[in-house]
C-alpha positions in Angstrom: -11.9 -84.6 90.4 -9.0 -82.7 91.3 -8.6 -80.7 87.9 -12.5 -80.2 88.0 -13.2 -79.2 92.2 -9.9 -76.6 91.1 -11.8 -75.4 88.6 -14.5 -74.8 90.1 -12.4 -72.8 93.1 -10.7 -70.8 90.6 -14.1 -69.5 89.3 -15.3 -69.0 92.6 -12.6 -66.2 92.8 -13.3 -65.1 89.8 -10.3 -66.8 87.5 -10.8 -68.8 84.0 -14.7 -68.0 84.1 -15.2 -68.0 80.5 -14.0 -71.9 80.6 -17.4 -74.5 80.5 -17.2 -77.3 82.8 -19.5 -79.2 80.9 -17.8 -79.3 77.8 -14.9 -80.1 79.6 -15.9 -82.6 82.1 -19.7 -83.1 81.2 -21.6 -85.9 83.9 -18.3 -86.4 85.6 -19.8 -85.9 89.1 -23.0 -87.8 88.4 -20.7 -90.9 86.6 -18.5 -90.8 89.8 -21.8 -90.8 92.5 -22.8 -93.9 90.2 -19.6 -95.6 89.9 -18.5 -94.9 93.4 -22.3 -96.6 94.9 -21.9 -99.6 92.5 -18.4 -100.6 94.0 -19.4 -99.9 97.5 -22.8 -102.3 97.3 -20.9 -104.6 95.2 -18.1 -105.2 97.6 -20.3 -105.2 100.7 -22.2 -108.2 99.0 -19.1 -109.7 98.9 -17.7 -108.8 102.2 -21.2 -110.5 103.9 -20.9 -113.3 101.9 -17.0 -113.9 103.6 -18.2 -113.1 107.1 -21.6 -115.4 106.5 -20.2 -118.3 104.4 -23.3 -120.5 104.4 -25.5 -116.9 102.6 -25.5 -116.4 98.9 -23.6 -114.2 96.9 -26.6 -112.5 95.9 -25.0 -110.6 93.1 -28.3 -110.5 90.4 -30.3 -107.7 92.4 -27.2 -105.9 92.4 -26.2 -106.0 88.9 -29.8 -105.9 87.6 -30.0 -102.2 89.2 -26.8 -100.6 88.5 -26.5 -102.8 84.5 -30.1 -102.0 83.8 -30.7 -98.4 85.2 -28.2 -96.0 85.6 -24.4 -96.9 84.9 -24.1 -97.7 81.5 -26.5 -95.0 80.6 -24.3 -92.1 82.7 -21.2 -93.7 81.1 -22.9 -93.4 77.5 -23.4 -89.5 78.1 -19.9 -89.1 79.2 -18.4 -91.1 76.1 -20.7 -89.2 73.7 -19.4 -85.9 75.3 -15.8 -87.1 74.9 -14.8 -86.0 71.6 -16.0 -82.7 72.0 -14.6 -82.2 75.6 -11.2 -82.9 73.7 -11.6 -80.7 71.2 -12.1 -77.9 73.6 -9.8 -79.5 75.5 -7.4 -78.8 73.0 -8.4 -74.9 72.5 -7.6 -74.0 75.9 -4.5 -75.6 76.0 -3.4 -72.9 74.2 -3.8 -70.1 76.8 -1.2 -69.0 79.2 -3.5 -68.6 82.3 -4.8 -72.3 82.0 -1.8 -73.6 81.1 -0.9 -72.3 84.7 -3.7 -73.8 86.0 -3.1 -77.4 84.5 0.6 -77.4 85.2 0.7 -75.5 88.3 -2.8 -75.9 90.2 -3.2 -79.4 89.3 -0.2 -81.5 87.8 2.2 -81.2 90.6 -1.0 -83.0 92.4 0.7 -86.4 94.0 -2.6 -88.1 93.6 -2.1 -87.3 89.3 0.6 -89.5 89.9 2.0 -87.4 86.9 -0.7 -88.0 84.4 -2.4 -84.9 82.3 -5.9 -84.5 82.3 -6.2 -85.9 78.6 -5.3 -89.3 79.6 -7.4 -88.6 83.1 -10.7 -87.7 80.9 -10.2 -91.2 78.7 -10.4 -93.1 81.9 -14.6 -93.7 82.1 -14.1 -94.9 78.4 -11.8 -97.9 79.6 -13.9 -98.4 82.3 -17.2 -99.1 80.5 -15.6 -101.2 77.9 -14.3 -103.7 81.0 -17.8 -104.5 82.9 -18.0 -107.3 79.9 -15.0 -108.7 81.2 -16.3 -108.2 84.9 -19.6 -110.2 84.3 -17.8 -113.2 82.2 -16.2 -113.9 85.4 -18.9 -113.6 87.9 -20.5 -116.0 84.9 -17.7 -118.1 84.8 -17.8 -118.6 88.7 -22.3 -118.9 89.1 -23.5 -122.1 90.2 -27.2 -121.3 89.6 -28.5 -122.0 86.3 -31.3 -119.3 86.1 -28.4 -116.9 87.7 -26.0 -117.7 84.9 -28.5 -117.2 82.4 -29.7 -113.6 83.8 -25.8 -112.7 84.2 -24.9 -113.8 80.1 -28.0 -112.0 79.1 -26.6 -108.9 80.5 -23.1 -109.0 79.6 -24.7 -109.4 76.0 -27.1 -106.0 76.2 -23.8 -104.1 77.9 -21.7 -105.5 74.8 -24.2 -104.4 72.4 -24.4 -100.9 74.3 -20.6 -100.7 73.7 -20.9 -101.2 70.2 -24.0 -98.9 69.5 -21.8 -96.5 71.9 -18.7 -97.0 69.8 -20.7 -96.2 66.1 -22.3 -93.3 67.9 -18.7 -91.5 69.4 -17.1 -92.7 65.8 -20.0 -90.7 63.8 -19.6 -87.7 66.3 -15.7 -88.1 65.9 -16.2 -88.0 61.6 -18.5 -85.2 61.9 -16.5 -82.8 64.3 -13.7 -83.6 61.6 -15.7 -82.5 58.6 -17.1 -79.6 60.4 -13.6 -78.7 60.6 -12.2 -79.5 57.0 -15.5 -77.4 55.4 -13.9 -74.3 57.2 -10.6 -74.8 56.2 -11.5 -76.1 52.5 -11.8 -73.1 50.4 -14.0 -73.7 46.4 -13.1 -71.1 44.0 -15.9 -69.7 41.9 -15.5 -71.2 38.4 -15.0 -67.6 36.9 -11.8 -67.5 39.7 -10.4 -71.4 39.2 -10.1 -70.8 35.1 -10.3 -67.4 33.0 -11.7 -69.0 30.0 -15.5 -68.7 31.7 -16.4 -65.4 31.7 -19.2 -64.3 33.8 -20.7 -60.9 33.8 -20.9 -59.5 37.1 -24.7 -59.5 36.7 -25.1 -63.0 36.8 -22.4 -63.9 39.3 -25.1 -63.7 42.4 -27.4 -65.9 40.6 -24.7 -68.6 39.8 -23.3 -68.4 43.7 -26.4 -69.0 45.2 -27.2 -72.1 43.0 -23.5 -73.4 43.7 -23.4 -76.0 46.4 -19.6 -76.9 46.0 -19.1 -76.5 50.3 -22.0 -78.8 50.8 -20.2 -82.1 49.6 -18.2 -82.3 52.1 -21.5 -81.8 55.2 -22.2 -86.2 54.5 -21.3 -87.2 57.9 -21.2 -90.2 56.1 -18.7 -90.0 53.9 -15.2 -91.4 55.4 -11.7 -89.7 55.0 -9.6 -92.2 53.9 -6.1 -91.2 53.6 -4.7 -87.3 53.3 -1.3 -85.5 53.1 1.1 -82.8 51.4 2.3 -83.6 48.0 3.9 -81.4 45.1 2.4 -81.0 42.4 4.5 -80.2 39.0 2.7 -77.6 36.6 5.0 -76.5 33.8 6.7 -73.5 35.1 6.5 -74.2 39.1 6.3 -77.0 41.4 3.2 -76.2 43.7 2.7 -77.4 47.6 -0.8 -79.2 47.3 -2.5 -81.1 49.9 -4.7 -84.4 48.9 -7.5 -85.8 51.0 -8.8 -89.4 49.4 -12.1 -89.8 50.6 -14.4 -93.0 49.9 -15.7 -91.8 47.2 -13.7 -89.0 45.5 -10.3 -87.4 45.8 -9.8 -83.7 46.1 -6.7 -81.9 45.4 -6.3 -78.8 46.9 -3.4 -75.6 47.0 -1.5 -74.8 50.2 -2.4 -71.1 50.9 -1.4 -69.8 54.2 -3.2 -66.4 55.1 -3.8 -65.0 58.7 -6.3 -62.2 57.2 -8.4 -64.7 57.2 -9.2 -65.3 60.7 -10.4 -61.5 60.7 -6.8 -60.6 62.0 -7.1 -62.9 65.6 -3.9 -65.2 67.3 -4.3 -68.1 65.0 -2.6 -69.9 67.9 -5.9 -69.9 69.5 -8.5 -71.3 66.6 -10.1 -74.8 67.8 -8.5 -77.6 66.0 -10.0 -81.1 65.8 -7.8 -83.8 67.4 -8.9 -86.3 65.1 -6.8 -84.3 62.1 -3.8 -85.1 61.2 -0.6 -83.4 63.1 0.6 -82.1 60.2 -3.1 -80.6 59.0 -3.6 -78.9 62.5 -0.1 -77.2 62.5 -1.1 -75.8 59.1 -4.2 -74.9 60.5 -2.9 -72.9 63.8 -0.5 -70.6 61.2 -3.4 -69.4 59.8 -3.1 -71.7 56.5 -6.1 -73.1 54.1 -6.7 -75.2 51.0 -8.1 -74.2 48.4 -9.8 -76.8 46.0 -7.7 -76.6 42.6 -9.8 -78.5 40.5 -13.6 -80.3 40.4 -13.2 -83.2 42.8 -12.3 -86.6 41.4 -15.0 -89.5 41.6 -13.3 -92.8 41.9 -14.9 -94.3 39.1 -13.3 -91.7 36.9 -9.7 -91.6 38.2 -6.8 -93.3 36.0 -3.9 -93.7 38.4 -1.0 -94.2 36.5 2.8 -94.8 37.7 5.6 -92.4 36.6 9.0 -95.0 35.9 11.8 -94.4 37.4 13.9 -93.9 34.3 12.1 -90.4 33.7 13.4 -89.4 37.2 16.9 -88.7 35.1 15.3 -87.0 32.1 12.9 -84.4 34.0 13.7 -84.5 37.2 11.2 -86.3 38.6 11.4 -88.2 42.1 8.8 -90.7 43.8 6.3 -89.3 41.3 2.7 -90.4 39.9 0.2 -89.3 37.8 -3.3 -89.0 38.1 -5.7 -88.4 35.2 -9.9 -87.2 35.5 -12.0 -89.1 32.8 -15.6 -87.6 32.2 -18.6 -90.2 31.9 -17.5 -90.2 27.9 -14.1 -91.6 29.0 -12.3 -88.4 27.8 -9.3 -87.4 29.6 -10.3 -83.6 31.5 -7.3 -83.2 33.6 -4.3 -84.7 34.4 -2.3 -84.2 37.9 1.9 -85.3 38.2 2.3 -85.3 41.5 5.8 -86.0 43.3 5.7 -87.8 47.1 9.3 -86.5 49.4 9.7 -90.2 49.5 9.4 -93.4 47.8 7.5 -95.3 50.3 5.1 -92.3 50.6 4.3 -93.0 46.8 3.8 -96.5 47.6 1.6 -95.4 50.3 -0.7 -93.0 48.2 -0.6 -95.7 45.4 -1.8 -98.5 47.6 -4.2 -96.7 49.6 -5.9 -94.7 45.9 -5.9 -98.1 44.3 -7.5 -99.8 47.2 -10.3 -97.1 47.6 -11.0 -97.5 44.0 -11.6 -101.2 44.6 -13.7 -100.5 47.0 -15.8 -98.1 45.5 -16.4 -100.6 42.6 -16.7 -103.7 44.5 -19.8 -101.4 46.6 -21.3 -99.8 43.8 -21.9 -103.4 42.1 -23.7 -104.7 45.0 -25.8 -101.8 45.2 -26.8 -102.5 41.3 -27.0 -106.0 41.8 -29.3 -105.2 45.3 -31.4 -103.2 43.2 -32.0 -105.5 40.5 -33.1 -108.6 43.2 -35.4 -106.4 45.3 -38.2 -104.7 44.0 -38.1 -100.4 44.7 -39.8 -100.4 47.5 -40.5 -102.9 50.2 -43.7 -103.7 52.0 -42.3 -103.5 55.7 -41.4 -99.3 55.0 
């Protein structure tokens, strides 16, 4: 409250008035009102049950209004907002005059008790995920058999809220991050990638508009499994690339840093998704992108192959592996050495390509094996 009422002061006099409170803050007023009336009915049902120790508890009416109606549902909007409020969050963190207005206006605040306003706005989301805990005990402690059975009932729906909750904010999270990754991922035009296919300006429209190459990557439903810089050896040059292993392919990519791109702005100040890696969103403030060096690589068509140590003597290879692209005819299409700066971080990539291989195969047969049990379509659609 004391980050958003200075807010709202500053922009009464006319400071910061570009910034949104709700993307920042979202139903933070309503969720307090809420929040604030639950605990003060709550505690007054217990404070007459102290000063009248022959009445009730009476704690069902209580919890069947705030459970049922309006607090879990206020919390679920502030959850949903969160990743997004942190994203911003994360964009304005970059200018001077709310930095002043974070450090000076509102951190130096006793009652922060020197906490910053990202671990302030994560608060609601620990709160909501202990009202389970809360209703166990008042559970644990009911005498009355239809009470205890009203009480369990509704610590189940809030548990299943949690976890709906938690696959909602976890799809919004992935989706923010691929939002982010298609503007940073750059696909050549074949004609640009390799200067055997020649393409006669002419045609080149025709062949752009039919290529979907960005679009793979707009599946919210495909999961990032593992990512990082490597260095990849060609046969002249060693090349800064940067991998991302998703669930079903891998993409190797170039490092390319160019502030142009941007149309000239402060790169300092381009919105970068918190959910990225550390290293990814540094490369992404100085202006840098990746651009995709070869067709992605399916799972099912990826060799991975270790490089021994002994060859690390005769062509100075360190913590290197190699990965090789088979088409559906099991012929070799490309082949990728790549070194890692350490040895553990080859072990890492190993483990984690290997795994996600697995994976993929281990789903892929229960899909066939689904479709060959179940007829096509079913009589409940």
């Amino acid at each position: 409250k004391i980050f958003m009422n200075t807010l709202k002061y500053l922009q009464c006099n006319e400071f910061l008035l570009d910034v949104d409170l709700w993307r920042l803050f979202a139903n933070l007023e309503e969720l307090n009102k809420i929040s604030h009336s639950f605990l003060k009915t709550f505690f007054e049902t217990v404070k007459q049950h102290i000063s009248k120790s022959d009445s009730p508890m009476g704690f069902s009416s209580i919890l069947r209004k705030f459970f049922q109606g309006d607090l879990c549902q206020t919390h679920q909007i502030y959850c949903l907002n969160y990743t997004s409020a942190v994203f911003y969050l994360e964009n304005l963190r970059q200018r001077e005059d709310f930095g002043i207005y974070l450090k000076q206006w509102c951190e130096q605040n006793e009652q922060c008790r020197r906490l910053h306003l990202p671990e302030l706005l994560v608060a609601p989301l620990h709160r909501l995920t202990r009202y389970p805990l809360l209703l166990d005990n008042i559970w644990k402690r009911s005498t009355d058999e239809t009470e205890k059975g009203f009480i369990w009932s509704l610590k189940e729906k809030v548990e299943k809220s949690i976890r709906d909750l938690e696959g909602k904010v976890k799809w919004l999270d992935n989706f923010q991050k691929f939002r982010q990754l298609q503007e940073v991922i750059i696909w050549p035009q074949v004609w640009d990638r390799d200067k055997r296919f020649f393409v006669p300006e002419c045609l080149k429209q025709s062949i752009r508009e039919n290529n979907s190459s960005e679009n793979i990557l707009s599946s919210a439903n495909r999961l990032l499994l593992h990512e990082g810089r490597l260095t990849l050896a060609e046969s002249t040059r060693l090349l800064d690339a940067y991998l991302f292993l998703f669930d079903d392919l891998l993409l190797i990519t170039k490092i390319k840093r160019n502030k142009k791109k941007y149309g000239g702005s402060d790169t300092s100040l381009i919105p970068v998704c918190p959910s990225l890696t550390p290293e990814l969103q540094s490369f992404i403030r100085e202006g840098g992108f990746c651009t995709v060096l070869d067709q992605p690589i399916p799972l099912d068509r990826l060799i991975l192959k270790n490089v021994d140590p002994i060859h690390v003597t005769v062509f100075s290879l360190r913590n290197a592996f190699l990965i090789q692209h088979e088409n559906r005819y099991h012929q070799c299409i490309a082949v990728f050495l790549l070194q890692a700066q350490t040895e553990t971080a080859k072990k890492t990539w190993m483990s984690q390509i290997e795994t996600a291989i697995s994976n993929y195969t281990a789903h892929r047969e229960t899909k066939k094996s689904t479709a060959f049990c179940f007829p096509a379509e079913s009589s409940e659609i």
